[in-house]
C-alpha positions as CSV (number, residue, x, y, z in Angstrom):
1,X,0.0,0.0,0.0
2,X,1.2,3.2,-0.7
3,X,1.5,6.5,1.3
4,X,0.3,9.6,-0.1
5,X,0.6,13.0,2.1
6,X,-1.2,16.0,1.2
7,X,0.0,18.2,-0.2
8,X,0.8,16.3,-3.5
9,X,3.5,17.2,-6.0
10,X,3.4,15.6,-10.0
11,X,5.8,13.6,-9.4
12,X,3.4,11.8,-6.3
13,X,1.3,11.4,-8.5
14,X,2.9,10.2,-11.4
15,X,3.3,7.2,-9.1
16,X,0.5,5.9,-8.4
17,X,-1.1,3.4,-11.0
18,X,-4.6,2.5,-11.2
19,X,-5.9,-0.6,-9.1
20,X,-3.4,0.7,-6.5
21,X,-4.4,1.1,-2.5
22,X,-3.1,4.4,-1.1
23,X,-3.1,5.3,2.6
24,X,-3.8,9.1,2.7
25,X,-2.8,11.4,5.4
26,X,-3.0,15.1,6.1
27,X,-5.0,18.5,4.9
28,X,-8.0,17.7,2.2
29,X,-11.3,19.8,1.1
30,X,-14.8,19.1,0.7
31,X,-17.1,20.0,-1.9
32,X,-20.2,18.7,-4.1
33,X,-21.6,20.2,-7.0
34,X,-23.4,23.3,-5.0
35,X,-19.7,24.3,-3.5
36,X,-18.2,23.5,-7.2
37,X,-20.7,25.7,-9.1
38,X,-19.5,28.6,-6.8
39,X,-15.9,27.5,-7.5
40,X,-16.8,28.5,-11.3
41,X,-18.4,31.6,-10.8
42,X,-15.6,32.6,-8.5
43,X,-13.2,31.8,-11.1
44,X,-15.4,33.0,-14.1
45,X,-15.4,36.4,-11.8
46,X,-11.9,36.4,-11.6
47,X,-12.4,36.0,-7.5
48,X,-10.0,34.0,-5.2
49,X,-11.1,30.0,-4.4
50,X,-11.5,29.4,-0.6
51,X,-8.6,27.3,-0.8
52,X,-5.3,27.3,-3.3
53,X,-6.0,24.4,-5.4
54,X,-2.4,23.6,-6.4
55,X,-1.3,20.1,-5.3
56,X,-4.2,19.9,-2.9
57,X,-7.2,17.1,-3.2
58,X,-10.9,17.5,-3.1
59,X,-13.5,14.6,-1.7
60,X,-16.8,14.7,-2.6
61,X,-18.5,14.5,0.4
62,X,-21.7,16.0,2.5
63,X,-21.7,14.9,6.2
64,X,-24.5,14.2,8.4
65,X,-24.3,16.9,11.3
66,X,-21.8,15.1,14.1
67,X,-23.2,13.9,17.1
68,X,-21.7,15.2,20.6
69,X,-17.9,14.1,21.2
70,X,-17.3,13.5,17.4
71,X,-15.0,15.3,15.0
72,X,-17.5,14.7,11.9
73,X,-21.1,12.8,11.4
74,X,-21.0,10.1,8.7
75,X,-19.0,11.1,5.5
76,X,-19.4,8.6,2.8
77,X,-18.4,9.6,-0.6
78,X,-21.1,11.1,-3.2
79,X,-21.4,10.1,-6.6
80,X,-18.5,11.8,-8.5
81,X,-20.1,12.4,-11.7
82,X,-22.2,15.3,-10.7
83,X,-19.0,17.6,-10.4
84,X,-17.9,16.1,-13.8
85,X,-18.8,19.5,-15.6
86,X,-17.6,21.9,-13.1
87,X,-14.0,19.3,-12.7
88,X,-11.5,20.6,-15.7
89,X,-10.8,24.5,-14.7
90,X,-10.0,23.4,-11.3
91,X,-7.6,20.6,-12.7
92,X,-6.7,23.5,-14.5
93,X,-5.6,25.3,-11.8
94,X,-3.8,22.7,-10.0
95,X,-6.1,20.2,-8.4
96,X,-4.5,17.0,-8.1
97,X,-6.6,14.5,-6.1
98,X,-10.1,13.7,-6.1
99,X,-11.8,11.5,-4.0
100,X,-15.7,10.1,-4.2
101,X,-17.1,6.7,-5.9
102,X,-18.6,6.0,-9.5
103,X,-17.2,6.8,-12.8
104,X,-15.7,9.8,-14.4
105,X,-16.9,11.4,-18.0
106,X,-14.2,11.5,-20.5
107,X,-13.9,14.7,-20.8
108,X,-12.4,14.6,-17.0
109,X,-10.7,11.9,-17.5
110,X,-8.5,14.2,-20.9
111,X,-8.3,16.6,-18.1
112,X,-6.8,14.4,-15.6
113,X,-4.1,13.4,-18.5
114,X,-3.2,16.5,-19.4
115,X,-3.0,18.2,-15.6
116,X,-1.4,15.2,-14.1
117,X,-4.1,14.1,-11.6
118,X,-5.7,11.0,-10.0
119,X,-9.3,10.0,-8.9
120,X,-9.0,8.0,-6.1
121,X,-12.2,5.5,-5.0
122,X,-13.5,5.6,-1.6
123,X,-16.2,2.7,-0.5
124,X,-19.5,3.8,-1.1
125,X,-21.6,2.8,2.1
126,X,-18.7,3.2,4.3
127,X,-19.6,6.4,5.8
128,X,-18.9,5.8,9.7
129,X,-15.6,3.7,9.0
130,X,-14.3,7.1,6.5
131,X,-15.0,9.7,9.5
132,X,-12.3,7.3,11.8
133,X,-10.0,8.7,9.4
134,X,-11.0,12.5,9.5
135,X,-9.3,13.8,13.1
136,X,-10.2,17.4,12.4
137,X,-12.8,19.3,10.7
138,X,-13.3,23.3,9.9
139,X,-16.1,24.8,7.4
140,X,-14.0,27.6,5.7
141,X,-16.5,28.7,2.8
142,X,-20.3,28.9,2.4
143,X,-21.4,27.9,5.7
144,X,-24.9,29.2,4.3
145,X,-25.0,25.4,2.3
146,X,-25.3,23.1,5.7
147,X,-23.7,20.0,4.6
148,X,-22.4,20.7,1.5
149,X,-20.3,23.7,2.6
150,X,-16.2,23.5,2.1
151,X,-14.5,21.9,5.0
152,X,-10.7,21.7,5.0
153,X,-10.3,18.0,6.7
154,X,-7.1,16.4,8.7
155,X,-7.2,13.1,7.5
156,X,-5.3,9.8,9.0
157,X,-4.7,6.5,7.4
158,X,-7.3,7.0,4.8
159,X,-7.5,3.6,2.4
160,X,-8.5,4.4,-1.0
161,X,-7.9,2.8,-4.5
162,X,-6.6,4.8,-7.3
163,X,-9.1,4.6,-9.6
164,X,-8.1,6.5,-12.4
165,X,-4.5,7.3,-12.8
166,X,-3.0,9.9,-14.6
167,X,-2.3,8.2,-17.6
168,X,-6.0,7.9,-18.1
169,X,-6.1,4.3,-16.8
170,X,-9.7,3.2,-15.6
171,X,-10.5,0.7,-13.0
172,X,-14.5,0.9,-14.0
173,X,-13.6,-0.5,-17.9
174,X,-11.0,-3.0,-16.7
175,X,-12.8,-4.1,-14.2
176,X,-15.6,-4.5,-16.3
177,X,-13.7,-6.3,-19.3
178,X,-12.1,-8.7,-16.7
179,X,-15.7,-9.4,-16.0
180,X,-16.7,-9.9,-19.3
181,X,-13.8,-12.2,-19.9
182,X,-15.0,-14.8,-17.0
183,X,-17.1,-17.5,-18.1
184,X,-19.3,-17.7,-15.4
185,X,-21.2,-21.2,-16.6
186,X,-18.1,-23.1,-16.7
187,X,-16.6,-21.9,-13.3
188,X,-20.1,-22.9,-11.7
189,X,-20.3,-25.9,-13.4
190,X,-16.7,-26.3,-12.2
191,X,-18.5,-25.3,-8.5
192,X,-21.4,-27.3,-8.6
193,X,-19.8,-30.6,-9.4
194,X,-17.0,-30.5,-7.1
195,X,-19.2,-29.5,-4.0
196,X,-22.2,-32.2,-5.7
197,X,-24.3,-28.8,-4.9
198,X,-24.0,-26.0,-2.7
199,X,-26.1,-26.7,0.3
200,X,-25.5,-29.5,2.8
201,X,-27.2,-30.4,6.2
202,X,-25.1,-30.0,9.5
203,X,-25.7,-31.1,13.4
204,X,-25.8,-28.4,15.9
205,X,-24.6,-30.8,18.6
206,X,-22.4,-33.5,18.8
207,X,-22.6,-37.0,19.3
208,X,-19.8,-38.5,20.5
209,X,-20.3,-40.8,23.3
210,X,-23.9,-43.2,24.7
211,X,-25.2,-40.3,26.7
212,X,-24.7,-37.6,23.7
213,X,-27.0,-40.3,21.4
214,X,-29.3,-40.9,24.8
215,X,-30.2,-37.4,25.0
216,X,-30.3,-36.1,21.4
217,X,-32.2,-39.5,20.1
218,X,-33.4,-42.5,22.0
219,X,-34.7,-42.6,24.6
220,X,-34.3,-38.7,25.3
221,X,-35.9,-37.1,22.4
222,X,-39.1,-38.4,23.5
223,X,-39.5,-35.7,26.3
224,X,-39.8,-32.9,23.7
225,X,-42.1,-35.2,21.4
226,X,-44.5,-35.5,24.4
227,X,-44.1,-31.9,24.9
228,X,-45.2,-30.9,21.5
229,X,-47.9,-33.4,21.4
230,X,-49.3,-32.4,24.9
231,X,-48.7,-28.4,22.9
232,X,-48.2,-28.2,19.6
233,X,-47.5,-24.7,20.1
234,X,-44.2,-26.0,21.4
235,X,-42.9,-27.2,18.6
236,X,-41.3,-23.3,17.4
237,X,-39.5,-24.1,21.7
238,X,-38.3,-27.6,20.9
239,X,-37.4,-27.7,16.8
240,X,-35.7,-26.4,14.1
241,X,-39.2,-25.1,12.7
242,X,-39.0,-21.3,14.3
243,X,-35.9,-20.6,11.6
244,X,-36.5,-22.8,8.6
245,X,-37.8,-22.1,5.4
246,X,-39.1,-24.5,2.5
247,X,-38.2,-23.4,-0.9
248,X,-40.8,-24.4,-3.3
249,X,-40.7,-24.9,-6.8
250,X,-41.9,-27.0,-10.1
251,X,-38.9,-25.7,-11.7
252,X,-41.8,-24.1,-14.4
253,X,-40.6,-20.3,-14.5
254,X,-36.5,-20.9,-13.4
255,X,-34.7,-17.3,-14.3
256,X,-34.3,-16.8,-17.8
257,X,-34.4,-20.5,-18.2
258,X,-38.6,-21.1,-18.5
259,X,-40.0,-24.4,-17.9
260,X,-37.1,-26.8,-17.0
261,X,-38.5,-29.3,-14.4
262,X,-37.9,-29.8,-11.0
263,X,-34.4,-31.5,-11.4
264,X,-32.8,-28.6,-13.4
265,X,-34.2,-26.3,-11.1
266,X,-32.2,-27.8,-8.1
267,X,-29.3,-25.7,-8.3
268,X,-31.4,-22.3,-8.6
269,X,-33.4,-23.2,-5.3
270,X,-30.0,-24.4,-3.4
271,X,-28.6,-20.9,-4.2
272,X,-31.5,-19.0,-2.5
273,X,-31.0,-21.4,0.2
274,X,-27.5,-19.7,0.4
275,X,-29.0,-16.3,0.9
276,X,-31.2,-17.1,3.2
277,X,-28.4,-18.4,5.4
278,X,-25.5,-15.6,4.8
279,X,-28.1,-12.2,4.9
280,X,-30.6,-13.4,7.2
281,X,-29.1,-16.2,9.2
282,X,-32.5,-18.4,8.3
283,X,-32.0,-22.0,7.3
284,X,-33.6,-23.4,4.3
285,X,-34.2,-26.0,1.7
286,X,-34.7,-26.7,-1.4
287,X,-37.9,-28.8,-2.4
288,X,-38.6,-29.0,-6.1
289,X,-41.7,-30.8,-7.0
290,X,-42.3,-33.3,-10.1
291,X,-46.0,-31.8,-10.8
292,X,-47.1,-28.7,-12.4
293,X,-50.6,-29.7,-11.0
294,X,-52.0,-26.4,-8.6
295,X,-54.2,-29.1,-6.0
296,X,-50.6,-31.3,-6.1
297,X,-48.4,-28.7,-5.1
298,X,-50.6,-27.2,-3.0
299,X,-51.2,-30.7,-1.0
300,X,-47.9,-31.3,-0.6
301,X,-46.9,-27.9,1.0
302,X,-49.3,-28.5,3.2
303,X,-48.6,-32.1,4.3
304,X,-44.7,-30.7,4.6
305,X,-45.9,-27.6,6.5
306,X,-45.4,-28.7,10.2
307,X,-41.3,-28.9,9.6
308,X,-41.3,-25.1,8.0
309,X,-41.8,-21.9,9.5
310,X,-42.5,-20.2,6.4
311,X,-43.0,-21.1,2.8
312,X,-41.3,-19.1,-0.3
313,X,-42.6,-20.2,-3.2
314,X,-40.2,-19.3,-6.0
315,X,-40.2,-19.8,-10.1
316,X,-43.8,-21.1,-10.5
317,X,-45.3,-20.0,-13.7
318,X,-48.4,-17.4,-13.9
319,X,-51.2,-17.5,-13.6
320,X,-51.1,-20.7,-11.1
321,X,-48.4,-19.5,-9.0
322,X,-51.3,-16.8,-8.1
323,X,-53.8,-19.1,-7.1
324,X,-51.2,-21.3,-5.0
325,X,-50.0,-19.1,-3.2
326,X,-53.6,-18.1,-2.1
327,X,-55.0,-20.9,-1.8
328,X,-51.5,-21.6,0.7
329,X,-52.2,-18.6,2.6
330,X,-55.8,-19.3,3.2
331,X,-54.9,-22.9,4.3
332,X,-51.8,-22.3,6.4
333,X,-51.1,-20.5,9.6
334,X,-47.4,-19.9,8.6
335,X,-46.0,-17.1,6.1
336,X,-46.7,-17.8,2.5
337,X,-44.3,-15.5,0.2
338,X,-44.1,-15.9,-3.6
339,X,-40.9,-13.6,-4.2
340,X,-41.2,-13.8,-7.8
341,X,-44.0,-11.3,-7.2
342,X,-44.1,-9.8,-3.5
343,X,-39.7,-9.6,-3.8
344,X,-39.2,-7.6,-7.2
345,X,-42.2,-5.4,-6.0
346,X,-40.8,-4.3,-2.5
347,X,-37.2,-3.4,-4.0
348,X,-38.9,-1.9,-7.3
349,X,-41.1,0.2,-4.7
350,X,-38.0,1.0,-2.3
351,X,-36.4,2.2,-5.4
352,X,-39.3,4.4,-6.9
353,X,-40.0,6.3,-2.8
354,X,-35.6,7.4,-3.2
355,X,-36.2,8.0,-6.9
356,X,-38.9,10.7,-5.9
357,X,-37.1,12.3,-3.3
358,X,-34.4,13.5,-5.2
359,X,-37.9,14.6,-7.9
360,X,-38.3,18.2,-6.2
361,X,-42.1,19.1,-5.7
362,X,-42.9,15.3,-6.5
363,X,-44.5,13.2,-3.7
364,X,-45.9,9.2,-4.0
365,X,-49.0,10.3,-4.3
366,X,-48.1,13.1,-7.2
367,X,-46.6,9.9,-9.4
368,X,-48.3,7.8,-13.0
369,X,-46.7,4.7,-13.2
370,X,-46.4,2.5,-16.4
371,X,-46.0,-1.0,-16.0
372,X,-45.0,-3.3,-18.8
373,X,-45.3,-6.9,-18.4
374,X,-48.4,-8.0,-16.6
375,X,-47.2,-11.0,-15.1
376,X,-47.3,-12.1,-11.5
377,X,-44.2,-9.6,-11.1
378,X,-45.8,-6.8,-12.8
379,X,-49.3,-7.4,-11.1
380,X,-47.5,-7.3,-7.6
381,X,-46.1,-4.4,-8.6
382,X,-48.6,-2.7,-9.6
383,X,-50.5,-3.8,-6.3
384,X,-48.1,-2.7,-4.4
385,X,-47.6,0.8,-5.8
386,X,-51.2,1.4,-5.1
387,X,-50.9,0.5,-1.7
388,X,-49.2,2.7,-0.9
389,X,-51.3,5.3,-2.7
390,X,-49.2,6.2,-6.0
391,X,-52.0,8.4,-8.3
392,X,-52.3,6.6,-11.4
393,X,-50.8,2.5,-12.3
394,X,-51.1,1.4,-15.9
395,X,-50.4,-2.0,-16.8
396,X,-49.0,-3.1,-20.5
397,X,-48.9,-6.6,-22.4
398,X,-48.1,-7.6,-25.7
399,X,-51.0,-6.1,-27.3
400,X,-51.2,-2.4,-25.1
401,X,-52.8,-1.1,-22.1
402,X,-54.6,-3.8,-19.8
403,X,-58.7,-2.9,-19.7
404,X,-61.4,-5.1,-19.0
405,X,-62.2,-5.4,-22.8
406,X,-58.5,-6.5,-23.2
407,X,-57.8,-9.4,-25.6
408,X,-56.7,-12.8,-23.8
409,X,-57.1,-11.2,-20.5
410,X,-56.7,-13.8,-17.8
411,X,-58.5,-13.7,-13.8
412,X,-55.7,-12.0,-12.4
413,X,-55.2,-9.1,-14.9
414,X,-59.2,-8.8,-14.8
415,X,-58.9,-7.9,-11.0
416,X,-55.7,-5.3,-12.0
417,X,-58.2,-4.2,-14.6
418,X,-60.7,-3.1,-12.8
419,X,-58.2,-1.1,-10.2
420,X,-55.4,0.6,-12.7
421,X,-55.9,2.6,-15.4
422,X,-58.0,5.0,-13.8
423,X,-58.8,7.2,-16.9
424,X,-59.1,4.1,-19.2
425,X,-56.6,4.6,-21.9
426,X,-56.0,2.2,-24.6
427,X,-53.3,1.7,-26.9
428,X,-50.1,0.3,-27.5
429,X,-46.9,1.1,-24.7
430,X,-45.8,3.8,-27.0
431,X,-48.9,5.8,-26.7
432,X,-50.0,5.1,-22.7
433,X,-46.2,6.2,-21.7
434,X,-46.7,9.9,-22.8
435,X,-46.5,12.1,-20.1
436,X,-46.1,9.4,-17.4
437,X,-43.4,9.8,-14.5
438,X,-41.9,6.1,-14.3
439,X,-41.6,3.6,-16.3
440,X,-41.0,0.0,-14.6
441,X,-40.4,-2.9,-17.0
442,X,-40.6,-6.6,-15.8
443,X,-41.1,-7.9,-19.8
444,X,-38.8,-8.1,-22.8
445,X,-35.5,-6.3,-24.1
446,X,-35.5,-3.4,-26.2
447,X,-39.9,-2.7,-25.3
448,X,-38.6,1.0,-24.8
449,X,-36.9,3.6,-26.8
450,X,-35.2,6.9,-26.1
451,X,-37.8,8.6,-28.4
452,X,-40.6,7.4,-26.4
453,X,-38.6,8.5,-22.9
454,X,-38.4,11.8,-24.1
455,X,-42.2,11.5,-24.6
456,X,-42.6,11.1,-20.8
457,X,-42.7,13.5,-18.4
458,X,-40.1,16.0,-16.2
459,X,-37.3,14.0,-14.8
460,X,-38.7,10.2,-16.3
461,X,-37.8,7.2,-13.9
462,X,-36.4,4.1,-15.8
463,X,-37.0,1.0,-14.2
464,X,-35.9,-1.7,-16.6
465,X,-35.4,-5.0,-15.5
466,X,-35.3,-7.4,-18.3
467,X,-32.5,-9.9,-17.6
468,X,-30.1,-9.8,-19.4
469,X,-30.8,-7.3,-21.9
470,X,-33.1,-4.4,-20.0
471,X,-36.1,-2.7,-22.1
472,X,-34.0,0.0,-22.9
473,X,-30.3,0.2,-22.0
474,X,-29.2,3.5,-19.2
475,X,-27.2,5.1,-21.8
476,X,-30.0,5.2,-24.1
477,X,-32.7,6.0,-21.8
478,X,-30.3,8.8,-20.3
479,X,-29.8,10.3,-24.0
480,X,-33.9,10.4,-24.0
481,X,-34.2,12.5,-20.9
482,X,-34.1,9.4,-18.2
483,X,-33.8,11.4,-15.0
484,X,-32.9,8.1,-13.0
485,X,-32.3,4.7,-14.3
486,X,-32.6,1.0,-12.8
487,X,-31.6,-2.5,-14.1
488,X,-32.1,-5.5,-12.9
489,X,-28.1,-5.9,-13.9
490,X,-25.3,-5.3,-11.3
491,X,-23.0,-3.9,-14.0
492,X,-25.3,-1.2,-14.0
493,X,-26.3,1.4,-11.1
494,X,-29.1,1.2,-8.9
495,X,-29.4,-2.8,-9.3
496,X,-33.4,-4.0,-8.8
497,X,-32.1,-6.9,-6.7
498,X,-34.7,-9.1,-4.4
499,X,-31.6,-9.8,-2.2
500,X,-32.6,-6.5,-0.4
501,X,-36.0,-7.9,0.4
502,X,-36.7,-11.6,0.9
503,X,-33.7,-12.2,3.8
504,X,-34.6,-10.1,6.1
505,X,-38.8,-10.4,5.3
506,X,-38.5,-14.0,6.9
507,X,-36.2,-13.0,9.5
508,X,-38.7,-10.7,10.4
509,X,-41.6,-12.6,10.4
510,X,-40.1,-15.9,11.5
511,X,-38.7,-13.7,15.0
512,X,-42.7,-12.6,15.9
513,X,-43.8,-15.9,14.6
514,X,-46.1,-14.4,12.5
515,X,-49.1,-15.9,10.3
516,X,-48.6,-14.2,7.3
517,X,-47.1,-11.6,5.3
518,X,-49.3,-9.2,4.6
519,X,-49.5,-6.2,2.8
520,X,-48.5,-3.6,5.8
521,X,-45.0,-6.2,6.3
522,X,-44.3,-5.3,2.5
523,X,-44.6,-1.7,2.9
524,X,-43.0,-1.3,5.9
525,X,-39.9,-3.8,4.0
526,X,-39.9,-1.3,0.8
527,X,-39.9,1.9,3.4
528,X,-36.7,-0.1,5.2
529,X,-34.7,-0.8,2.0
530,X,-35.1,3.3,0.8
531,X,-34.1,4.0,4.0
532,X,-31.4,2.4,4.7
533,X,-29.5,5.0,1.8
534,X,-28.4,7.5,3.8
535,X,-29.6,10.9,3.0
536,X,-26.1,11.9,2.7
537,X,-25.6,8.9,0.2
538,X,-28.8,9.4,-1.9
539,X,-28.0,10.1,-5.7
540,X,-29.4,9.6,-8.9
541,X,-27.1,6.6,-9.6
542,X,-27.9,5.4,-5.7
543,X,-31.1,5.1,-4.6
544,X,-30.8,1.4,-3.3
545,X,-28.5,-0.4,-1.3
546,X,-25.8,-2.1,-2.4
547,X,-26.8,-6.1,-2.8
548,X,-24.3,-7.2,0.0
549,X,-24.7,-5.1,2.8
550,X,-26.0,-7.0,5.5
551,X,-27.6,-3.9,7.4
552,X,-30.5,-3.9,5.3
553,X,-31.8,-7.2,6.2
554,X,-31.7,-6.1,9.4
555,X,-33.0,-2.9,8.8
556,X,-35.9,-5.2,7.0
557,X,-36.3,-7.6,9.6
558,X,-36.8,-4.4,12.3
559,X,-39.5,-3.3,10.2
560,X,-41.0,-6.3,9.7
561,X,-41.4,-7.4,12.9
562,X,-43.4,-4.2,13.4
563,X,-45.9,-4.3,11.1
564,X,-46.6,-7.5,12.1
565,X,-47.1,-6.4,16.0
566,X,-49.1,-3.6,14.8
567,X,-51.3,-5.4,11.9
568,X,-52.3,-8.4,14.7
569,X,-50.3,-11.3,12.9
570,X,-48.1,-12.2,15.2
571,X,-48.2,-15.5,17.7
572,X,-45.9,-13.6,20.5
């Protein structure tokens, strides 16, 4: 690792290659694109900075107010490509270090070249771990901006990565292509058949001598067997059921792959097992069925119900996975969750409450939502979104806007129908998207085009989620007036990933015991994953968590747990 103090000369920098860790120590300034905007006037105006650029280092940064006894409140780094067009005349000038997360427009990265600079990465989500490193913190400049103010910072053992050097060299495209260069189906095939699987059963106690098999088996285990028959309540006291999940599937909807069976969808439904266990700490298992049959599947859940505290029922194909998990719910006293539908709708819903914050004058309520795909994913969504009291939902299929009079309409669209599409417009996607705030698409690639984006209204919301290829892809939908813009894709910013949600959903409702899952549970989830983006943190190009930070499914579970206390589903 390398040491970098501040100030910097060329030759420092010259140094320090891309992909690099530096450990930075001593005097740097804050500012964001309000504090950079009066940089350029100053210097349009001829007017002295607050601070001598030359050989100094910038971080993009807006801290939360500190708390009593602290030197700074949480400083995570902002997006950097909000100062991109206010970056080259203080490169110009001498700048040689910035410091945020995200790419950098080309036209900084010419400037970096031919001033000599670097761009240094610093964790995104990372905010209390960054302000260890600040020991002393002074505003110096337009105080009158709250957090975004300058601050001139005394920094210690700051880690960072270099990630664009001052030859131009880019982490964000090598990383990528080194990416692209992995083939992903051979190293898992590689995985799976090495491990036969990924999931495996393990004891929590040992047996290791005649009293360890007396007690955990014969003739022991027959105390807590009369226990649970004399209370069957007992049974969350005395078993493994107060934690474990069932996985359920006919392996008829399996990702991308469609109707496989329930063999090939073995290794999907042992990965979600995964999950479960490393976000949320909840055990579960895989059970693929060999029937397609609704009164099958449904029968057999319910004969293998007393082991599972919950049930998530996962790639079953529309309409029937609508009716079974119904028909589950109805029958069972234990949580019945089909994340195909209830998941993607709770992290698309998360993502649409940031989007409109950073939407000035736009509220929930204020919002038209387009909806293409009218699936079980895009009929949860839509049900969702008007739960929680969004103006106007339109859903879209292959042949336009869903109304009652819609061709091929099945049951479930015919209840959507006669709650969305309040003013009854018809047409094709092309015509029903005009004017609208966000567009969500759970459907097909390519569905949307930047010409009908720029059709939309002020500041559009992309939601595309097509896997692989998304109905429209950012940089097109950005060049047609997309104002924020979600992919199901993790190459991509602001990844729609059900991660966020399902973990700590069951966590929560497995720690209250509760019966279902109900529509105040999924709120309050959605409300937990927006939140749980700092204010500080909230950007155009993040306005969800990042997949792997284990926080939010405990930020979930929390939330959970209280909407089931206060909605009356809970057995303690």
């Amino acid at each position: 690792m390398k040491k970098l103090v501040m100030p910097v000369s060329t030759e420092d920098i010259l140094d320090l290659k891309v992909g690099e860790m530096v450990e930075l120590r001593g005097v740097i300034y804050t500012g964001r694109d309000a504090a950079h905007k009066r940089f350029i006037n100053a210097i349009e105006n001829g007017e002295e900075l607050p601070f001598n650029p030359e050989g100094q280092g910038i971080y993009y940064v807006g801290p939360t107010p500190s708390k009593p006894g602290e030197v700074i409140g949480s400083a995570g780094p902002t997006t950097s490509y909000r100062m991109d067009d206010l970056t080259v005349p203080l490169l110009e000038r001498g700048l040689k270090v910035m410091i945020g997360k995200g790419k950098r427009s080309e036209k900084v990265v010419e400037g970096m070249k031919k001033y000599k600079a670097v761009y240094l990465a610093a964790i995104g989500g990372a905010g209390a771990y960054i302000s260890d490193s600040i020991k002393e913190c002074e505003v110096i400049a337009y105080d009158d901006l709250g957090a975004e103010a300058v601050r001139k910072l005394k920094v210690e053992n700051l880690k960072l990565t270099v990630a664009i050097d001052s030859e131009g060299n880019n982490i964000y495209e090598e990383g990528r292509n080194k990416f692209m260069k992995k083939d992903f189906s051979a190293l898992s095939l590689e995985l799976h058949e090495k491990n036969r699987g990924k999931v495996q059963m393990s004891s929590k106690i040992a047996v290791k001598d005649r009293d360890d098999l007396s007690i955990a088996y014969t003739p022991g285990v027959a105390a807590p067997c009369v226990k649970i028959h004399e209370n069957p309540d007992d049974v969350y006291k005395y078993t493994l059921k107060g934690n474990m999940v069932a996985i359920v599937s006919d392996g008829s909807a399996v990702l991308g792959l469609g109707d496989i069976g329930a063999s090939a969808g073995i290794p999907v439904m042992e990965g979600k097992a995964i999950l479960f266990k490393e976000f949320a700490g909840v055990e579960a298992f895989p059970i693929c069925l060999d029937t397609n049959d609704v009164d099958d599947i449904v029968r057999t859940v319910k004969n293998i119900a007393p082991v599972f505290g919950g049930i998530n029922l996962e790639d079953i194909s529309a309409p029937r996975c609508f009716e079974i998990e119904r028909r589950l719910k109805e029958e069972l006293d234990i949580p019945v969750f089909h994340d195909d539908q209830h998941g993607t709708a709770i992290v698309v819903s998360a993502a649409i409450i940031n989007a409109t914050k950073l939407i000035e004058g736009k509220n929930i309520e204020d919002l038209e939502v387009v909806i293409n795909g009218a699936g079980s994913a895009g009929i949860a969504i839509a049900k969702m979104l008007l739960n929680m009291n969004v103006k106007n939902v339109i859903l879209c299929d292959r042949f336009g806007a869903i109304t009652e009079d819609y061709e091929g309409i099945n049951e479930a669209q015919l209840e959507m129908a006669r709650v969305t599409n309040k003013n009854k417009e018809k047409g094709l996607l092309k015509d029903v998207i005009k004017g609208k705030d966000v567009f969500v698409g759970v459907s097909r690639p390519g569905m949307l085009t930047k010409e009908m984006v720029k059709t939309m209204g002020d500041k559009p919301v992309i939601m595309a989620m097509a896997n692989p290829t998304p109905e429209i892809m950012p940089d097109e939908a950005k060049e047609g007036g997309a104002f924020i813009v979600g992919t199901g894709r993790s190459d991509f910013p602001n990844q729609i990933n059900n991660v966020l949600a399902f973990p700590g959903i069951f966590r929560g409702a497995l720690d209250v015991r509760a019966t279902d899952i109900n529509e105040e549970m999924k709120v309050a989830a959605a409300y937990a994953i927006a939140n749980s983006v700092s204010e500080n943190e909230l950007n155009t190009e993040n306005i969800l968590p990042m997949a792997f930070d284990k926080n939010v499914a405990k930020n979930v579970a929390e939330a959970v747990k209280k909407a089931a206390i206060k909605s009356g589903v809970v057995r303690k």
